[in-house]
N, C-alpha and C positions, 0 to 999 in steps of 0.2 A: 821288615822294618823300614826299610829305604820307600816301600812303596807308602808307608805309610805317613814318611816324611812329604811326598811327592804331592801325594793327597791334600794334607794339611796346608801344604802352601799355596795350594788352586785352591782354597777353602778359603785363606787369608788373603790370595789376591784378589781373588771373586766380593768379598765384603767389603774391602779396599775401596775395589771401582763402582760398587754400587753407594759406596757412603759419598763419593768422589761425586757422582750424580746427584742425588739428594742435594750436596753441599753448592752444586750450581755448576762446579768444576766442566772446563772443556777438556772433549775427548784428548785434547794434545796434555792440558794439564794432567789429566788421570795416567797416562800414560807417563810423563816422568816422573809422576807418584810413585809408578808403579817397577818404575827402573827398566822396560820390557826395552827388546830391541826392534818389536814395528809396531804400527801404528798401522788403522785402515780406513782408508777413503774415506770417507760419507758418501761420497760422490758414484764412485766405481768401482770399491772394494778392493783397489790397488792398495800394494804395501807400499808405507810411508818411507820407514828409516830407508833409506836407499844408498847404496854409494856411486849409484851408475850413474852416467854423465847424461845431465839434461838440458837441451838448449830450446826457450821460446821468443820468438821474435815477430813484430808486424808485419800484418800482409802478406800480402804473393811472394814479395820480395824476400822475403823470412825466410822459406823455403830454400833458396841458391844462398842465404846469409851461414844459416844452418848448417846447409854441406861443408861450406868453407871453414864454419868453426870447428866440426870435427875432424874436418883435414890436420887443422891446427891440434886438437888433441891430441891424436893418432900420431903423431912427428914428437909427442911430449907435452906440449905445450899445457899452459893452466887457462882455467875459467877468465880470465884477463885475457889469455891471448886470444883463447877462443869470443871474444867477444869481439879483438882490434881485426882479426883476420874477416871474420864474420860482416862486420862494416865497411872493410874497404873492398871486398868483393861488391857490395852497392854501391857506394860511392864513385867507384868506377865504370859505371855501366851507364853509358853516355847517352841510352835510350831513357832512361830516367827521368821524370819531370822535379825529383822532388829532393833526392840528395844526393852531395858530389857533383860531380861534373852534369852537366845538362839541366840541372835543377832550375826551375823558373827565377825570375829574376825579378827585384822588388820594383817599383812604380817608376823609379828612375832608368831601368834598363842594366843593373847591377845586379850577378850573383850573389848572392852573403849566405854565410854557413854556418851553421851552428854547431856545437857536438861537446858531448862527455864522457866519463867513465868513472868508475866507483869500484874497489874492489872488496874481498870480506874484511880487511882490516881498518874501512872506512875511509880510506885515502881517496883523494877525487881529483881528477882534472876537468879541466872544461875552457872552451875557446867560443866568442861571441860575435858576429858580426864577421868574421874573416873570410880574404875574400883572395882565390888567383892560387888560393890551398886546397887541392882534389882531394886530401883523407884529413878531414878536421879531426876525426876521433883519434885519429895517431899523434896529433900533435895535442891536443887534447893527454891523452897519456904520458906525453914528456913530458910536458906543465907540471904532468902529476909527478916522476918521477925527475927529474930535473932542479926543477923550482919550488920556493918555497911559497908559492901561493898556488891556489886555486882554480884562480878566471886568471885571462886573459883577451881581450875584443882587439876588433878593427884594427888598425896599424900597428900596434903594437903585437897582435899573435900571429899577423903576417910576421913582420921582421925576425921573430922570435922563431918561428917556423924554418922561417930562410936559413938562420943561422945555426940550426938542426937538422940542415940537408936537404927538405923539401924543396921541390921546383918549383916555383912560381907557373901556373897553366892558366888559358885562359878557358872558364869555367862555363863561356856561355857559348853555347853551340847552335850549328844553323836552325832546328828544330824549337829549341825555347826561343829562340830568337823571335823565330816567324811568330810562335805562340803571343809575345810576349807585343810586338808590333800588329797583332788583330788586334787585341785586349787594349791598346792606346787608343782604334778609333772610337770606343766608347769610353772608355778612362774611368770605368767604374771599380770602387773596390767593390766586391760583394764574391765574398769566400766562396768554393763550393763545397756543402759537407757532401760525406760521406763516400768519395769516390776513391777507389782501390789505389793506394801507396798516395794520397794527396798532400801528405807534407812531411812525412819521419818514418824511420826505422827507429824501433824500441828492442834490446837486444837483452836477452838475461840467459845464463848460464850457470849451471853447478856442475864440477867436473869433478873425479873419480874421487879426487880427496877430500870432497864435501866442501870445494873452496866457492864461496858465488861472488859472481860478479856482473856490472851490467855495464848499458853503453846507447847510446844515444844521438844520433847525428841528424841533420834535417838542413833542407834550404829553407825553410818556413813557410809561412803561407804568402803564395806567389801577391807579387802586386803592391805588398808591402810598402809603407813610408821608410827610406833611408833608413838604416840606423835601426830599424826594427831589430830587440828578439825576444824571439818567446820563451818558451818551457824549458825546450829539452837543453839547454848546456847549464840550468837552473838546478843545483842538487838539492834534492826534495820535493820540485817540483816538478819535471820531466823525467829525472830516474832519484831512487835512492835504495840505497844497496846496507842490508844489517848483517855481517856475516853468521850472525847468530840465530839470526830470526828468517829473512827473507829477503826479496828485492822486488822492484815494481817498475814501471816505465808509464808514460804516458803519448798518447797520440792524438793529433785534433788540433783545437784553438786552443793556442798555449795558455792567452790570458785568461779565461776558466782554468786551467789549472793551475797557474801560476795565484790567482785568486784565494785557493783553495790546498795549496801546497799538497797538492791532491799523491804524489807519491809516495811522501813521506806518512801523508794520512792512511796508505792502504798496507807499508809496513807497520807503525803502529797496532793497527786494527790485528793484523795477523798475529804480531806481538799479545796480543789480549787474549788471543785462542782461536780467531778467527781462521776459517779455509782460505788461501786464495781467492778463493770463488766470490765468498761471501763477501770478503774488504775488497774485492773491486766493486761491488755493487754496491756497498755500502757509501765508498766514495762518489763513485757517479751520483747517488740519493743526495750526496752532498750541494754538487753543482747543479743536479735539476731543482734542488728544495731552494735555492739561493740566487738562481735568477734566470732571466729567461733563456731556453733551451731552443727555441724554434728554427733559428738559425744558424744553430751551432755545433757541430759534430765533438764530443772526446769520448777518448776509449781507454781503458785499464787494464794492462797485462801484469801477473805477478808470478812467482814462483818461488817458492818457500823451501826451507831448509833440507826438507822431508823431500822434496821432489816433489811437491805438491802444484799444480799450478792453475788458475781461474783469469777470466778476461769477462770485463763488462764494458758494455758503452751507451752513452743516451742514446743513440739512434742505429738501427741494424744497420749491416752493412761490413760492422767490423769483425776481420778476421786475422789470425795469427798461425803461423807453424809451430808447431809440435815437432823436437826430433830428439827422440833418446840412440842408443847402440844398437836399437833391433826394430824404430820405427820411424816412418814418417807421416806426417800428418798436418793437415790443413782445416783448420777449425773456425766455425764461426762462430763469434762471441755473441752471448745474448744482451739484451738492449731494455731500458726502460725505467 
């Protein structure tokens, strides 16, 4: 009797997910149709539903972000923290051209910095423009927890910094320096894509209690006019975090994404049923379909509720770290 119960419901769930298909339904839709507790890849045949802790973040630099953020789990810590521990390990690293300390400095000969965070319950900080503050994404986090807004820029998220303990340091080091004093005797702006860690760490996390959270800090793109910022301390469009659904980051020329509010586009997209994979490519389609690309690097990291996670970008070159409880991994995103 029991088996024949057993039978009948792989008989009704089997006609379920095939009406599920016919009806158009995505495999994630079929799947809480279907009430199951996993779901599989398309990709790689990995199980979805997961509770293991997953962290992906830009570049080389991802790699040493990564270890730190599961330092931070292993101590207790949530997806939030593994995300601030994870940033200020870069942000620190003076050999850095791109954020934190050493990071190239805009057309004037000034560091500025950018950075945010988002967690699963939607709460955001973010700090613009601030400058003489080595961990933006931490003060970035008070914002969030502290204050009742959001942004904070220039003089005012220094002050505000200062007066939550941060040291005032000076951001620019002999290294940018020198960089920054060749690049005056021609005095040209002209970005360079595609080079390893050239303007942001993009940080996203889901930790054992299925909490996500992301995070985002950069000096921007060196050379900069005064006053410049781009994407990443922009919620929506340098990170945007759905605890429900997924989270996203962006990397490259902000102003394409900021254009195209390109992270909030490749949560959305996931939102609809979409893989990771697929809503970063989809939004890159966005910015190649909508203006010229030739000279302009961005790239899409996402990682969804399931543990699912996809990176695209217009032009190769971009890569991301992969680090769950039992791997590590350095991945290049595909392009085009």
């Amino acid at each position: 009797m029991g088996n024949d119960k057993k039978s009948n419901r792989r008989e009704f769930l089997g006609n379920l997910a095939a009406l599920g298909s016919v009806l158009g339904f995505s495999p994630f839709a079929i799947n809480r149709m279907l009430g199951s507790e996993t779901l599989k890849n398309e990709s790689d045949g990995a199980s979805l539903l997961t509770t293991k802790a997953t962290m992906v973040s830009t570049w080389n630099h991802g790699v040493i972000a990564n270890e730190a953020g599961f330092k931070a789990l292993k101590k207790g810590g949530s997806a939030l923290d593994m995300i601030e521990e994870a940033a200020r390990i870069v942000e620190a690293d003076a050999d850095g051209l791109s954020v934190g300390i050493g990071g190239l400095p805009d057309r004037d000969g000034v560091v500025t910095l950018d950075a945010c965070c988002m967690d699963h319950k939607g709460r955001a900080g973010s700090v613009g423009c601030i400058e003489d503050i080595m961990h933006p994404l931490s003060v970035a986090r008070k914002v969030m927890e502290e204050t009742p807004h959001v942004m904070l820029v220039g003089e005012g998220a220094k002050m505000f910094a200062i007066d939550q303990g941060f040291i005032p340091t000076n951001l620019l080091t002999e290294k940018a320096l020198n960089a920054w004093q060749k690049w005056k005797e021609k005095n040209e702006y002209n970005p360079v894509i595609n080079r390893e860690n050239h303007d942001t760490i993009g940080i996203l996390a889901l930790d054992n209690e299925g909490r996500l959270s992301g995070g985002c800090t950069t000096s921007g793109v060196s050379y900069k006019m005064h006053g410049r910022v781009g994407d990443s301390p922009i919620i929506g469009a340098g990170l945007f975090v759905d605890g429900n659904v997924g989270a996203a980051t962006a990397t490259g020329l902000g102003e394409a994404v900021m254009r195209t509010v390109g992270s909030f586009l490749v949560v959305e997209l996931m939102r609809g049923g979409l893989h990771p994979q697929a809503a970063c490519e989809q939004a890159v389609k966005r910015i190649i379909d909508s203006m010229d690309v030739s000279n302009l690097q961005v790239g899409y990291l996402a990682l969804d509720k399931q543990g699912r996670h996809g990176a695209h970008a217009v032009h190769e070159g971009f890569n991301y770290a992969l680090t769950t409880e039992t791997s590590d991994k350095l991945i290049f995103a595909s392009n085009g």
